[in-house]
Steps between C-alpha positions, in 0.01 A plus 500: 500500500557348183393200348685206391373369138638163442579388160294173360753244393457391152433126423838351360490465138421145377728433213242266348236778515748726304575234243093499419517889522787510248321246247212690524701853408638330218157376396394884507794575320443250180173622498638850402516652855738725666498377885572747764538480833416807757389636804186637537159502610359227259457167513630416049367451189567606142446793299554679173753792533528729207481168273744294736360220668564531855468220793537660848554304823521674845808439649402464860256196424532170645630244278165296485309846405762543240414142360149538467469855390714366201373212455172622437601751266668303278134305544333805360698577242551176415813292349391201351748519195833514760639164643449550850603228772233236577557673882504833392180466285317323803537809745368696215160271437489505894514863492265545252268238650551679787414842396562734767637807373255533180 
């Protein structure tokens, strides 16, 4: 007999979440980064790419994954000379503070 295999439901996406996720991208992007999004079996993180700077986030993530994974990037590599939003700039010092992924 065959077996049923349910699909999870994902979360609904919370549109404040994405607006962080998008300011974050475009933090990425001043810095000199080409963001891409994909599916895969990797969690994100940048790279160099035949002398392109690349930033790769995995698709399937949840949205608060997506935050920090970011967030502490931009920690590491650091982007003290952009204007970044006094919001913004705290979940990166949290992230960093928090230290999880490095």
């Amino acid at each position: 007999m065959a077996k049923l295999i349910k699909k999870v439901q994902k979360k609904p996406l919370d549109e404040n979440k994405e607006s962080i996720i998008s300011e974050l991208t475009e933090i990425l992007e001043k810095i000199g980064f080409t963001v891409r999004v994909e599916k895969g079996s990797f969690k994100g993180g940048f790279c160099i790419l035949n002398e392109q700077k690349l930033f790769l986030i995995n698709k399937n993530l949840e949205q608060d994954k997506k935050i920090s994974i970011i967030a502490q990037s931009i920690a590491l590599i650091g982007a003290d000379d952009i204007y970044i939003k006094p919001g913004i700039r705290e979940i990166i010092e949290n992230e960093k503070a928090d230290d999880k992924l490095f």
